[in-house]
VOGU-3710 file (C-alpha; in Angstrom, 3 decimals, decimal comma):
1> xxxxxxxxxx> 10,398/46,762/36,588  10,439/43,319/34,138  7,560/40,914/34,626  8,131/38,544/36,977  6,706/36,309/34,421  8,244/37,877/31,496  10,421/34,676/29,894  13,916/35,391/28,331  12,920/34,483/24,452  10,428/36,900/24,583
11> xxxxxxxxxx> 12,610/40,016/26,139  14,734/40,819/22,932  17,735/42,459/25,519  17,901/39,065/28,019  20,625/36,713/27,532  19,158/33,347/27,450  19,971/30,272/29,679  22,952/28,005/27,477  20,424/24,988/27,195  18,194/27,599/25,525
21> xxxxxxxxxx> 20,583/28,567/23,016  21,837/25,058/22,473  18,123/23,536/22,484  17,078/26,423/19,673  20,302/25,822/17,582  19,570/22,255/17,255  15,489/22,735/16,478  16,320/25,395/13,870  18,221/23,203/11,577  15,832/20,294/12,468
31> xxxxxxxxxx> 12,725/21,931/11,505  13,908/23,958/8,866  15,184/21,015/6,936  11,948/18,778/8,174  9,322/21,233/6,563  11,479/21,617/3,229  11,548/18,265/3,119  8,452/16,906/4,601  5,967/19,634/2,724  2,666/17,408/2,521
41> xxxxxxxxxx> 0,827/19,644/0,584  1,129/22,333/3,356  2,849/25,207/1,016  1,824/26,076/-2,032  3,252/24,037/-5,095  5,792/26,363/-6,187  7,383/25,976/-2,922  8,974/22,731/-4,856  10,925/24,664/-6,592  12,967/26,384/-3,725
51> xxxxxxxxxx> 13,559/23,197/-1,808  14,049/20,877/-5,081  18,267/21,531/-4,731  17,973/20,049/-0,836  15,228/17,068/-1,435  17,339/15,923/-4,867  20,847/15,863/-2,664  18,741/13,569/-0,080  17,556/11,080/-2,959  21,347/10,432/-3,153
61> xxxxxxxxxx> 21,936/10,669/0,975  18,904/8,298/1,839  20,138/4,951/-0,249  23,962/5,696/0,652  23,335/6,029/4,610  20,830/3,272/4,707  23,477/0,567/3,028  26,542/2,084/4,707  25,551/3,618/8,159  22,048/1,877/9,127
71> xxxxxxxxxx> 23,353/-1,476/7,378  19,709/-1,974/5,968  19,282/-5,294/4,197  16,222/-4,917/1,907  15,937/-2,355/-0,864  13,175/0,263/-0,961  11,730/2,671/-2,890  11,125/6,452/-2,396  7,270/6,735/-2,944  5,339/5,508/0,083
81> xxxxxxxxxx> 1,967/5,350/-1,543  0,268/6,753/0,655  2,240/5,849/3,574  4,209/8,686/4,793  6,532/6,052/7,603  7,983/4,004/4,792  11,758/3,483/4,997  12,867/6,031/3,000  10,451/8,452/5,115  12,599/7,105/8,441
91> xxxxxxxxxx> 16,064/7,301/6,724  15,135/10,603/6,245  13,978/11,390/9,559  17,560/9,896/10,866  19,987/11,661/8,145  17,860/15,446/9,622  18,293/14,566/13,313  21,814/13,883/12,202  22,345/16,807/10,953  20,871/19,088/13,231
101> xxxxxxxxxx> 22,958/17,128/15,946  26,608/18,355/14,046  25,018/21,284/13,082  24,327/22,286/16,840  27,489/21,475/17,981  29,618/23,593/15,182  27,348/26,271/15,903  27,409/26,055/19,582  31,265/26,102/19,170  31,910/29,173/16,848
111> xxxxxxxxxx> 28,653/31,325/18,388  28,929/30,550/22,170  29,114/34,128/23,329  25,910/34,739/21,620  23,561/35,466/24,562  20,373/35,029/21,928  18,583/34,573/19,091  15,491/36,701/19,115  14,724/37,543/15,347  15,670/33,926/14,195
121> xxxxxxxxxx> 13,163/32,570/16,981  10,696/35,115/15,646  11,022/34,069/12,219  11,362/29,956/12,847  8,062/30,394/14,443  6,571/32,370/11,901  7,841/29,016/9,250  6,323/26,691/12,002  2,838/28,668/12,697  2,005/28,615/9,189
131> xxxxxxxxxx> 3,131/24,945/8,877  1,180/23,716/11,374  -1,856/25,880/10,237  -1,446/25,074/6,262  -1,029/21,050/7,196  -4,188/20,654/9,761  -6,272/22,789/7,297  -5,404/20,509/4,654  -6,971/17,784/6,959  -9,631/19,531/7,896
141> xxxxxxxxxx> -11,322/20,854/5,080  -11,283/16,941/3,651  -13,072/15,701/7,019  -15,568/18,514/7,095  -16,807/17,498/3,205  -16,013/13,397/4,128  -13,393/12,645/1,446  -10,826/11,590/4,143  -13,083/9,531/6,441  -15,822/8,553/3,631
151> xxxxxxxxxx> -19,230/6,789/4,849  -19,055/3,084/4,663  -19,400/1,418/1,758  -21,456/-2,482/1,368  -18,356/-3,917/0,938  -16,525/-2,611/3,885  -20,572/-3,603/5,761  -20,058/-7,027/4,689  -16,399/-7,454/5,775  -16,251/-9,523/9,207
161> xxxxxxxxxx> -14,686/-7,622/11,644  -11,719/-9,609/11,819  -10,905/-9,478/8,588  -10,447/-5,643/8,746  -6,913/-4,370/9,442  -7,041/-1,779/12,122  -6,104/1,282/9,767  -9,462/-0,091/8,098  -11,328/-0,446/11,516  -10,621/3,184/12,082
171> xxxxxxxxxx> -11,468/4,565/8,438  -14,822/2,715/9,159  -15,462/3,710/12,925  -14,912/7,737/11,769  -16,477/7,923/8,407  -19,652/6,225/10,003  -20,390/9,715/11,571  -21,103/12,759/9,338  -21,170/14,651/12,513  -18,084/13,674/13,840
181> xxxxxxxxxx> -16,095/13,939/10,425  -17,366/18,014/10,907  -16,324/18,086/14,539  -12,768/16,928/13,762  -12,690/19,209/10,618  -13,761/21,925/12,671  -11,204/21,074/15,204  -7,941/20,907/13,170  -9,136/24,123/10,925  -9,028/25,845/14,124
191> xxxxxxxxxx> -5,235/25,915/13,417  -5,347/28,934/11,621  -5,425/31,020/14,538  -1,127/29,995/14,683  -1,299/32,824/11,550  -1,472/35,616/13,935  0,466/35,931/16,419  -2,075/37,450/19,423  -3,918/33,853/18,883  -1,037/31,926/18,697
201> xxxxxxxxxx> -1,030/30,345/22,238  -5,054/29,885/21,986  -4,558/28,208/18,460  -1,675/26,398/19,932  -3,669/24,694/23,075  -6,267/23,384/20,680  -3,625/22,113/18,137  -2,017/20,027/20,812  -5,070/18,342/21,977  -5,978/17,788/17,898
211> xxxxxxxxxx> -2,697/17,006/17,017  -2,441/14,548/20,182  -5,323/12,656/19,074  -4,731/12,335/15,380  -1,406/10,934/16,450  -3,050/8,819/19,068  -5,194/7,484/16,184  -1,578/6,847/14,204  0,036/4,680/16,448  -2,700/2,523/18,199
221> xxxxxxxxxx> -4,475/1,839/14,461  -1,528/1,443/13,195  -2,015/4,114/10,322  1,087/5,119/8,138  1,184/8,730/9,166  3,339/8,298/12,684  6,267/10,893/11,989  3,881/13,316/10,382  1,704/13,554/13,670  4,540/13,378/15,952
231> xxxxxxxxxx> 6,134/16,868/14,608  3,026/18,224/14,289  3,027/17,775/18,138  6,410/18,564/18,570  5,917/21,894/16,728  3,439/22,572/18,790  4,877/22,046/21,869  7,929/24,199/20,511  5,382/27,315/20,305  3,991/26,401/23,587
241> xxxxxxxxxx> 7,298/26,600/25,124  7,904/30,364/25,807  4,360/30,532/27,706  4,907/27,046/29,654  5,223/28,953/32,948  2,685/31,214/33,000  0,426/28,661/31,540  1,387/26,509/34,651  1,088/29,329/36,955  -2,075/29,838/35,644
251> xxxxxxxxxx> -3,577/26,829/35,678  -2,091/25,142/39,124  -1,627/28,330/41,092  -4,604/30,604/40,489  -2,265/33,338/40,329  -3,306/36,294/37,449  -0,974/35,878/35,167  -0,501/37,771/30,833  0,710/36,098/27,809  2,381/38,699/25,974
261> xxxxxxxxxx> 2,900/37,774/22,183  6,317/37,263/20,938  7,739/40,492/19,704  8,325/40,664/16,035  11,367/42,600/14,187  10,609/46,558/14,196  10,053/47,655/10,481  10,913/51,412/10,591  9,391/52,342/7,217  5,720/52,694/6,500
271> xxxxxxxxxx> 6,023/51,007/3,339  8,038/47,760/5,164  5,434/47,009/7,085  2,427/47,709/4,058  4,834/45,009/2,654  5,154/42,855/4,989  1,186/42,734/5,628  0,307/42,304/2,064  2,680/39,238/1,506  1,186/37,803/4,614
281> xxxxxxxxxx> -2,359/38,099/2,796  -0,921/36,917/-0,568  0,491/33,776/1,087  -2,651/32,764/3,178  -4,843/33,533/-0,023  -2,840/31,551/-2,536  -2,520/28,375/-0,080  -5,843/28,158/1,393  -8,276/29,166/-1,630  -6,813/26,158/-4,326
291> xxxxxxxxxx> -6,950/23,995/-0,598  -10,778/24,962/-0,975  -11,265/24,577/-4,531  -9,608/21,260/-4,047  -11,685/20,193/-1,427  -14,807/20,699/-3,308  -14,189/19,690/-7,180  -12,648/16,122/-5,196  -16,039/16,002/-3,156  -17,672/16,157/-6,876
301> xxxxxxxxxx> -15,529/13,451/-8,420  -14,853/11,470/-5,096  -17,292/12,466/-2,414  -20,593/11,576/-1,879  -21,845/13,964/-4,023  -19,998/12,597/-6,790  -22,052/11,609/-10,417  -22,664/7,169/-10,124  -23,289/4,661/-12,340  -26,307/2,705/-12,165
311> xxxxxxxxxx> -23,992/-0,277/-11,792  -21,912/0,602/-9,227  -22,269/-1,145/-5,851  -21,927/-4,593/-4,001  -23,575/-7,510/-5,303  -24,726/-10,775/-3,788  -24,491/-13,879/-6,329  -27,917/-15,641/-5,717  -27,466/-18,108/-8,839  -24,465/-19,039/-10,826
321> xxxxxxxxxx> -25,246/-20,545/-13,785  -22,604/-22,674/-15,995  -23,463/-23,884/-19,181  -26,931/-24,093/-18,294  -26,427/-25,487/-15,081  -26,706/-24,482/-12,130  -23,688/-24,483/-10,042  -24,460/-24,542/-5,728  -22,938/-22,791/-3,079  -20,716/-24,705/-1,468
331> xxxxxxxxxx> -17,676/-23,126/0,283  -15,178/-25,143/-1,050  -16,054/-24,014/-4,292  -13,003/-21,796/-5,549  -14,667/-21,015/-9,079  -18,202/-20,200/-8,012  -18,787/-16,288/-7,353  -19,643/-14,897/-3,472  -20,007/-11,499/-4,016  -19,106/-8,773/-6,623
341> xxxxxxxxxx> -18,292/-5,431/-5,769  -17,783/-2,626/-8,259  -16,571/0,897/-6,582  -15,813/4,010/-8,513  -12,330/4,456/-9,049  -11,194/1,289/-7,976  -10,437/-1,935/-9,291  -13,824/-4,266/-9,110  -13,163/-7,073/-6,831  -15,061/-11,029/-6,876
351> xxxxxxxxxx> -14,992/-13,130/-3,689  -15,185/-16,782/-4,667  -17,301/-19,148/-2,200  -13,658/-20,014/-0,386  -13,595/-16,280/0,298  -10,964/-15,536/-1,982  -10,936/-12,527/-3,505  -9,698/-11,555/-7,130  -9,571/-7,872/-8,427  -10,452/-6,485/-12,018
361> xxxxxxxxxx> -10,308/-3,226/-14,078  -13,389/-2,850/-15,331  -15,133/-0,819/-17,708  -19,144/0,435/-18,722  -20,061/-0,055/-22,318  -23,404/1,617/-22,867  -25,559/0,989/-26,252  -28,886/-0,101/-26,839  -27,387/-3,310/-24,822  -25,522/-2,546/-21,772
371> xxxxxxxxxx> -22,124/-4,591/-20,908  -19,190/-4,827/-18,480  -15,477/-5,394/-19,562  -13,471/-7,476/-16,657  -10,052/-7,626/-16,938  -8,147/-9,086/-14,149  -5,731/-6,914/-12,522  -1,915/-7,211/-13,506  -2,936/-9,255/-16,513  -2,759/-8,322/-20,073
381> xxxxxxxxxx> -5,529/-6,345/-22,303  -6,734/-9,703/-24,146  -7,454/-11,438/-20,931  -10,625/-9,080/-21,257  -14,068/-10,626/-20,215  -17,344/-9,194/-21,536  -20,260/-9,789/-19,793  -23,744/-8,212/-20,493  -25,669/-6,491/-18,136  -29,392/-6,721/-17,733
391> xxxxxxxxxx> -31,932/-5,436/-14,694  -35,231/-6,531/-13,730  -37,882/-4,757/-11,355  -37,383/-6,627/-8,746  -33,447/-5,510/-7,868  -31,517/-8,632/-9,665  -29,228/-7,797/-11,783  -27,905/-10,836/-14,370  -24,888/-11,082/-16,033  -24,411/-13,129/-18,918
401> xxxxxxxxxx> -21,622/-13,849/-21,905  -18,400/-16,068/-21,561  -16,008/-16,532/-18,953  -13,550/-18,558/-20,695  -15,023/-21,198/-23,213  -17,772/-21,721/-20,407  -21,097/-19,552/-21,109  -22,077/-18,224/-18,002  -25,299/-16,737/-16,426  -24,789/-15,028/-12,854
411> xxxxxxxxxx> -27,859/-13,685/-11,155  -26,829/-10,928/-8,600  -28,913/-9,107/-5,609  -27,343/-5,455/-5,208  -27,182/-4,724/-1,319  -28,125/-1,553/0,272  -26,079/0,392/3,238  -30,112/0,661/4,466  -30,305/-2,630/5,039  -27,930/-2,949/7,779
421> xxxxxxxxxx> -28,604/-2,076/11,446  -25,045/0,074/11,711  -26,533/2,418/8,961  -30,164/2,781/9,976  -30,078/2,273/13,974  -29,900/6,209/13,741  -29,683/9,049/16,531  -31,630/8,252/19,570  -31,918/10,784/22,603  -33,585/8,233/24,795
431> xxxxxxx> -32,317/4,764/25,454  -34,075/2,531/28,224  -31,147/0,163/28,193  -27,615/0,266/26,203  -28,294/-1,158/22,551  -25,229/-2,610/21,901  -24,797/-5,420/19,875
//
């Protein structure tokens, strides 16, 4: 006798119900063509290669549909740097949707009788399991080192609140906590129990609530990573599907209930199956140990652990000295320096005493006499300014040379994360009253 409980896509003789066949028709092509196009890093980098043919016919689709069909009236480019819901990335989005909606119907039309599809579920969830498990690894190995969610720097410190865009608020609010960089890490690693397919509805419960959130985070911050983080939750909810009942059943009727896994193809031969297994283990191996290595040589370069110059770090301009005179700080002041900040691998940036800010390349020249070469961003090589660099023991660095044809002498006071209340109120287990400021 079946199990009352036992759902059709998991009994390989059942016919399904037509809205199953239709709904799996559609989410086959949809997915299929969404993970070969929409990789981010999850697969390893050869897997380029095999879906180069479908992503270079798409760099042709994407402008053609978005003049002709979606009548858009800007141009735009293909690299979203950084942000993953730039046009292109919704054109995209559209042109697969579109296909998978033709798609269904031819298919529904010329394979109606079909009462299933067990080994294509089998293997579309196999694609989407490691998908899922490869993509929130990659995000969770960067939060448990802190190269996603870094710890504040001064400059962000001194920003006023307001001036922060949310995306920024966010980056600030989650990098503050070490702790809560590992939780999330933890979290979204917890993903790679979709590899296997007897913790596949475990992993996929605490996928959903990670993937909820990080989408959650997405759309109310406003961070560029919205159609990533939606089919990250779709996928999920597509593995959830086949054990919705029994999950209900479970959890609103108190009635015992089994998740049986979902069955996967029958390899007759001993040597299939040794096969099968060992390209399973290759393909983990070779995707999540470079993820690793990754993780830690960018924590060495980028991190916190990374090597520093003695120079590096945010700068308050105490005196600003032009042609031997001093010039005060008055806020209307558009040539007088506010602040200097100098990050690692990023462009140096001034804020005048109107709080407008001005970026630079810059560049370390060590000797016997130590100097920094300012160039302003965007402009050419010559507009170079060399300024040397000199520290006493009391924490003020000066900088002196020529800006322009006017000799200049700027005395700077380098600020410490220490210094501010956010970064040294600390962990307290007791709290007479709420200390919030």
């Amino acid at each position: 006798m079946n199990n009352p409980l036992q759902t059709s896509l998991l009994q390989p003789l059942a016919a399904w119900h037509w809205y199953e066949r239709i709904l799996f028709r559609f989410f086959f092509v949809f997915f299929i063509l969404f993970i070969f196009l929409k990789n981010n890093g999850a697969f390893p980098v050869e897997f380029a290669y095999v879906t180069a043919p479908i992503s270079d016919q798409f760099s042709k689709l994407v402008p053609w549909v978005s003049k002709q069909v979606l009548k858009i009236p800007y141009e735009f480019e293909r690299n979203g740097y950084g942000s993953g819901d730039n046009t292109y990335s919704y054109v995209t989005v559209f042109i697969i949707f579109s296909i998978a909606a033709i798609a269904t119907i031819f298919w529904s039309v010329i394979d109606w009788n079909r009462k299933s599809y067990v080994k294509l579920y089998y293997w579309l969830t196999v694609l989407i399991r490691f998908y899922l498990a490869f993509t929130l690894f990659n995000y969770g190995i960067v939060k448990i080192i802190q190269l996603q969610f870094p710890s504040p720097h001064v400059g962000r410190l001194m920003q006023p609140y307001g001036e922060s865009s949310p995306m920024g608020l966010a980056w600030t609010f989650l990098g503050f906590s070490k702790g809560y960089n590992i939780f999330m890490g933890v979290a979204e690693c917890a993903a790679l129990l979709l590899l296997f397919r007897r913790t596949m509805t475990f992993g996929a419960i605490i996928t959903l609530m990670t993937a909820a959130n990080v989408m959650a985070v997405n759309y109310f911050f406003d961070v560029p990573v919205k159609i990533l983080s939606t089919m990250l939750v779709v996928m999920t909810l597509f593995l959830l599907a086949h054990d919705i009942k029994r999950l209900s059943l479970f959890l609103f009727s108190g009635k015992p209930v089994s998740l049986p896994t979902i069955k996967a193809p029958v390899l007759s031969k001993k040597w299939m199956r040794l096969t099968k297994l060992s390209l399973k283990i290759l393909l983990i191996a070779v995707t999540l140990i470079p993820k690793i290595n990754y993780a830690f040589s960018a924590d060495k370069e980028y991190g916190e652990n990374a090597a520093t110059s003695t120079y590096l770090g945010f700068y308050e301009v105490k005196k600003f000295i032009v042609n031997n005179k001093e010039v005060p700080a008055i806020s209307a002041d558009s040539t007088r320096w506010k602040h200097l900040n100098i990050r690692s691998h990023r462009p140096a940036t001034i804020r005048f005493m109107t709080d407008s800010l001005k970026s630079y390349e810059y560049n370390f020249v060590y000797g016997k006499e130590n100097y920094i070469e300012l160039t302003p961003s965007g402009e050419p090589f010559n507009a170079k300014k060399t300024l040397k660099i000199e520290s006493d023991r009391n924490g003020i660095t000066s900088l002196s040379g020529k800006l322009d044809a006017d000799s200049v002498q700027i005395f700077l006071y380098k600020k410490k994360k220490d210094e501010f209340l956010l970064m040294n109120r600390g962990f307290n287990w007791i709290n007479e009253r709420p200390f919030n400021r």
